[in-house]
N, C-alpha and C positions, 0 to 999 in steps of 0.2 A: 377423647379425641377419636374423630372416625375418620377409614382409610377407604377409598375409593377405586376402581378399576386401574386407575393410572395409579402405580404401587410406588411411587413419589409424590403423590396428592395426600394431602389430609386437612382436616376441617376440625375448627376449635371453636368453642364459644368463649363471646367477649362480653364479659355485663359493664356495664357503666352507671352507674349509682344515681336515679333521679334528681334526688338532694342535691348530691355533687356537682352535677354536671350546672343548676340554676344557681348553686351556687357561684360558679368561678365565671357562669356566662355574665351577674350582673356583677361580680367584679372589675369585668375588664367595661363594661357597659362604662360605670360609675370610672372607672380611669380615662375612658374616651371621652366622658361629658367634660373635662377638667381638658381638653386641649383639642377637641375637635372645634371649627370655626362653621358656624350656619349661618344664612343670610337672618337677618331679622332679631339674632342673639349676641351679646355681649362675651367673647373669648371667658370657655370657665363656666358659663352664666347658663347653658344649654338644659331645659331639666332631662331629667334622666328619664319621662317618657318619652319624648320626644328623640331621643338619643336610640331607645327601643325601638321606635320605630321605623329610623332611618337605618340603622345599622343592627336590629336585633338578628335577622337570618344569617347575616354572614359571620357574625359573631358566631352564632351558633355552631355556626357548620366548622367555624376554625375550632374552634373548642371539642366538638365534636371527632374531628379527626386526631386532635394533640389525644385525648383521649385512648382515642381505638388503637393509636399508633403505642403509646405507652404501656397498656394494658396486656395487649398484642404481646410487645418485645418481651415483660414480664413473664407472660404465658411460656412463649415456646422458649425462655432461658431457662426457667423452672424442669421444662422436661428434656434442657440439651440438645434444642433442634435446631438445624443448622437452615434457615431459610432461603430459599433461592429464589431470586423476584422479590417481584412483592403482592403481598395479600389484596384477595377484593374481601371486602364485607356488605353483607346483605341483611337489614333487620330482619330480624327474627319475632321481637316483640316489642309492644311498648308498653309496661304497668305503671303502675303507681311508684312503684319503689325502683324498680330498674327496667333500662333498656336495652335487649340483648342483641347482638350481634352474632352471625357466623360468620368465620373469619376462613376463607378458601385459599389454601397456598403449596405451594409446592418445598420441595427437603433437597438437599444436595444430595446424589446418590453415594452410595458405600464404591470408593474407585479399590478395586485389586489388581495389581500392576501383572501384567502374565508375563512369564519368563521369557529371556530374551537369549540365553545363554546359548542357542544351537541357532541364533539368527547369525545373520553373516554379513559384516558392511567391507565396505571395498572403499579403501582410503586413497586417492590419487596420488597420486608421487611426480612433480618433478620440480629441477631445479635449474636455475635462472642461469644460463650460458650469456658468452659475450653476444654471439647472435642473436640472443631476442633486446636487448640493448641493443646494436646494431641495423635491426631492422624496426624498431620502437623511432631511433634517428631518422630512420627516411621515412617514415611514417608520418614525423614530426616537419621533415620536410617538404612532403606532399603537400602536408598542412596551409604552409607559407609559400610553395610554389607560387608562380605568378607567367601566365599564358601568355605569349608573343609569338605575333607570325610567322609563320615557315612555308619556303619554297618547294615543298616535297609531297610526295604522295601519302597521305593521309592514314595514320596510323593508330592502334588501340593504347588512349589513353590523352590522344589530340582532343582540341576543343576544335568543333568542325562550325562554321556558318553555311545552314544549306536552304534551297525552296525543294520543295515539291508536290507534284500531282499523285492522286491516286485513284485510279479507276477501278471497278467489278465489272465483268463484260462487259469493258468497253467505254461503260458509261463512269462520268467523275459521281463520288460521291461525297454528301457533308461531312464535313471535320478530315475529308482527305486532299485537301488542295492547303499552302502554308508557303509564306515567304519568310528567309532571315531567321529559322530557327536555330537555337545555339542547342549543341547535343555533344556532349564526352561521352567520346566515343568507348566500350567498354564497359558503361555504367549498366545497358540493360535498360534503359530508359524508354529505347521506342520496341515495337514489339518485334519479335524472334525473325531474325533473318533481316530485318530493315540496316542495320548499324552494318551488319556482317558484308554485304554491298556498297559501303560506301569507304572500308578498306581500302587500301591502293589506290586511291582516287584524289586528281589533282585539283586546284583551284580552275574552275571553270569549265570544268568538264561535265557533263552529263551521262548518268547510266540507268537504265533500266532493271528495275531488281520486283520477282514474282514473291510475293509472300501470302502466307495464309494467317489471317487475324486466330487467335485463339479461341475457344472453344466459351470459357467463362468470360470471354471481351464483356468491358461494360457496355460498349453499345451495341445493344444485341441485332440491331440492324445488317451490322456486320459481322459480328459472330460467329468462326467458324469459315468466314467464305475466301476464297481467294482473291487479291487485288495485285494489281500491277501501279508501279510508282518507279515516274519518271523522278530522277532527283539531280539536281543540279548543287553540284559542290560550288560555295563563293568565294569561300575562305578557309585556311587550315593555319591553328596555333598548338604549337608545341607547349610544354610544361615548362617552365625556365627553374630549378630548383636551388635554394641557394646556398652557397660552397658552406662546407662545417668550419667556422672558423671562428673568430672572435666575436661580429657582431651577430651569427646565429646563434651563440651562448648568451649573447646580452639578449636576443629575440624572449631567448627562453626563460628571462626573469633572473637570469646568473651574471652579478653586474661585474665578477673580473673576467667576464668574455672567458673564461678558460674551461674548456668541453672534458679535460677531467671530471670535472667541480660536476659538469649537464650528466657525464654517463654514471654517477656515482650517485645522485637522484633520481634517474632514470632507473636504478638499479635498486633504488630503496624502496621507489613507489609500485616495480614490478614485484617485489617481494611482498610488498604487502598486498598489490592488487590478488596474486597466487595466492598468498594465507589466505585473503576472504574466502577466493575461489574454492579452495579444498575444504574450507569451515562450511561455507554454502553446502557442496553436494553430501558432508557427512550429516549436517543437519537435517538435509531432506529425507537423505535413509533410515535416519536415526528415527525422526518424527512417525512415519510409516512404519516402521517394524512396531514402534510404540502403539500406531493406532490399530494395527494386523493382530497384535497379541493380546489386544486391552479393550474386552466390550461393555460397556456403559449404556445404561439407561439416561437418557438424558434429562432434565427440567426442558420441560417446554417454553418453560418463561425465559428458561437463558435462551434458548434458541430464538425466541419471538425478537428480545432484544437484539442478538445479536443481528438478525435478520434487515433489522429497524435500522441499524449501526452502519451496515456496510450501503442501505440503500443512500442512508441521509449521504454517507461519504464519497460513493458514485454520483451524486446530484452536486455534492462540491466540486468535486474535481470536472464534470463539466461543464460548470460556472466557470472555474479556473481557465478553460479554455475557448470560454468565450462565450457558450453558448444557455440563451436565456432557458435554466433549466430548474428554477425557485418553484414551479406550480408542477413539473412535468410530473406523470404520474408516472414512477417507479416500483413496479411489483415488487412485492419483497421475495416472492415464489422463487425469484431471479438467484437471490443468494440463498434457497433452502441447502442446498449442498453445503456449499463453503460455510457457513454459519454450524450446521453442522461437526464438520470438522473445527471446526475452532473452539466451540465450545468443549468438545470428548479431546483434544490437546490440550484446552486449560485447566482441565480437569486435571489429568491424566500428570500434567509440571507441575499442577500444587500439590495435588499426592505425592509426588518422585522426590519434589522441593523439601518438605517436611519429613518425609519419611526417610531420608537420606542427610538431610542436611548440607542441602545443596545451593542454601543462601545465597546473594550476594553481598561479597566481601567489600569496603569501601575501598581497601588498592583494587580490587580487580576492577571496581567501577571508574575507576581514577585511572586504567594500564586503558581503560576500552575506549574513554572519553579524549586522552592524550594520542592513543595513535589513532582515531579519527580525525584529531587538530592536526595531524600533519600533513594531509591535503589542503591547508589553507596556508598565506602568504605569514603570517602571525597566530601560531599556534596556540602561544599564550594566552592570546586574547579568545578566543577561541575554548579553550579552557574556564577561563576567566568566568565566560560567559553562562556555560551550563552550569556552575557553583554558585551562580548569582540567584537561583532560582530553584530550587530545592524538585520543582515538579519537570525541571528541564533533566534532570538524571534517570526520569523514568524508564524514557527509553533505553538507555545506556543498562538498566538495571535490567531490563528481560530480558539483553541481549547477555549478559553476562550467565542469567539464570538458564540461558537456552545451553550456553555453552556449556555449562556445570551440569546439566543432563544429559548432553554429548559425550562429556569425557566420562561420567557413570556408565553409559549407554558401552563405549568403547571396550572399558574394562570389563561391565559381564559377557559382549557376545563375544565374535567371532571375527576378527580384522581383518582383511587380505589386502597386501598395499599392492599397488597397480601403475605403474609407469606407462605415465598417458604422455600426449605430446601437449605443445602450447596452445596449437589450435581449438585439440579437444578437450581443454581443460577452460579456455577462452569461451569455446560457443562457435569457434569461427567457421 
């Protein structure tokens, strides 16, 4: 075996035995003449040069690779190598008696996990009061709100009907002139200072408001400059929100209308949505102190894959969204990073996996699969469904094995629990 500059590369030879290989190629010859159909030939009745000659190269080649791939595995299990990718093979020679191959591949690298015991994760702390319930309801009532006219001056969170003009000294410009635009107000929707103008302002009134388009505006025509915008208010709707009461429980999918029954899912699905949350940021700490401590040679060829993996999945997903993107060319340069990292963390969990014994258990995957079914209307079924499927667990399975390197992670370093509030533990 010879090793190369890339100190995860090595190269083996492959022989394959002349005899052998004319052997099994007219084997399968002689099986194909018994069931391939030719025009001109009676089923069965094909002779066997004729068979050669229609189908003897690809025969070959298939035989050829069952070979090299056999030989191959034989090889680097005799010497306990762990291969990563897969082999190219290049002949080497052709004799009389055998046909060699070098077989060019790369080795898993040796992972040594670096100590984590003086790292420091910071665990989020809190817990679900009646007011985040409480304010989850009128959140939920926003939701189902419904806009009806009002006689009053126009306020942050009205839905407004307006026209208007907008000039740059003086003069109107394109995309600044609009009739009948519907805008809620508060959303940020038109740009800084336009909404904040049309405040206190009644149906049918008209006001003048200066504002400066931003800096990064997409139309860079106006970009940056100041305009003036005449704007004529037509219409003002208030929010209509509607009362907590029986049939806002039944809205909710709770058929005895009783808002107990709403705040006590409302209160089961914030506990869960908060367990993710606090599972999410430990895990991101966790995975980074793993990749801060733990350096790794990498296989090239995992990388290439992986590379391959996220471009092909970037080109789904915007198919998914509409757009004809089956030929688009996608670099792979694009995910050098992230391929990266994903390969030195699979590494780095099937090392921590085995060398700890951090499997996953069938309850835990069964505890992880059952409180995911409980965002849906029938849980069971929902259940039902991943068990139906053996490769539908998989997910469920890494999510488990992440977690079991988290609570390892937890117990060697350094925890400091941290009482955050809802927003900042939300995103919001």
């Amino acid at each position: 075996m010879q090793m190369s500059e890339n100190s995860l590369e090595r190269r083996i030879d492959v022989t394959v035995p002349v005899a052998l290989f004319n052997q099994e190629v007219t084997k399968r010859l002689q099986k194909l003449a018994h069931t391939v159909k030719l025009h001109g030939f009676r089923p069965g009745k094909v002779p066997l040069k004729v068979v050669a000659q229609q189908f003897g190269p690809q025969v070959r080649q298939e035989v050829l690779e069952g070979e090299l791939e056999t030989r191959f595995g034989n090889a680097v299990r005799e010497q306990s190598l762990k291969v990563a990718g897969f082999p190219k093979f290049e002949q080497k020679s052709e004799g009389e008696e055998n046909l060699v191959f070098g077989a060019t591949f790369e080795i898993y690298p040796e992972v040594v996990i670096g100590d984590i015991s003086a790292s420091n994760i910071t665990r989020p702390v809190y817990e679900i009061g009646k007011a985040d319930i409480e304010r989850t309801i009128e959140t939920l009532r926003k939701q189902r709100g419904v806009f009806e006219p009002e006689d009053r001056a126009a306020q942050s969170g009205d839905k407004v009907d307006i026209d208007f003009i907008g000039k740059i000294d003086g003069e109107a410009f394109e995309g600044g002139t609009a009739k009948g635009v519907e805008v809620i107000l508060g959303q940020g929707s038109m740009i800084p200072g336009f909404e904040d103008a049309i405040l206190g302002m009644k149906a049918g009134e008209t006001k003048s408001a200066e504002v400066t388009f931003p800096e990064d505006y997409h139309g860079r025509e106006v970009a940056g400059k100041k305009a003036v915008f005449d704007i004529t208010l037509n219409r003002v709707e208030g929010l209509k929100l509607p009362e907590v009461d029986e049939e806002f429980a039944k809205s909710l999918g709770i058929e005895s209308g009783d808002m107990e029954a709403v705040r006590a899912e409302i209160e089961g699905n914030l506990k869960r949505e908060i367990k993710r949350r606090i599972q999410s940021k430990m895990k991101d700490q966790v995975m980074q102190i793993l990749l801060d401590s733990t350096k790794i040679e990498l296989p090239k060829s995992l990388v290439e894959m992986e590379k391959h993996r996220l471009a092909e999945q970037a080109r789904q997903d915007l198919e998914a969204r509409g757009m004809k993107a089956k030929d688009m060319p996608i670099p792979r340069e694009l995910f050098e990073e992230q391929a990266n990292r994903r390969v030195t963390l699979g590494l780095i969990l099937s090392e921590l996996v085995n060398q700890h014994e951090l499997h996953a258990k069938p309850d835990q995957i069964r505890a992880v699969i059952e409180e995911f079914a409980q965002n849906y209307e029938h849980p069971e079924e929902v259940v039902r469904w991943h068990y139906a499927d053996a490769s539908r667990l998989n997910d469920a399975e890494s999510l488990v094995l992440e977690d079991n390197v988290v609570e390892w992670a937890l117990a060697s370093a350094k925890v400091d629990d941290k009482p955050v509030t809802f927003e900042e533990l939300m995103g919001a």
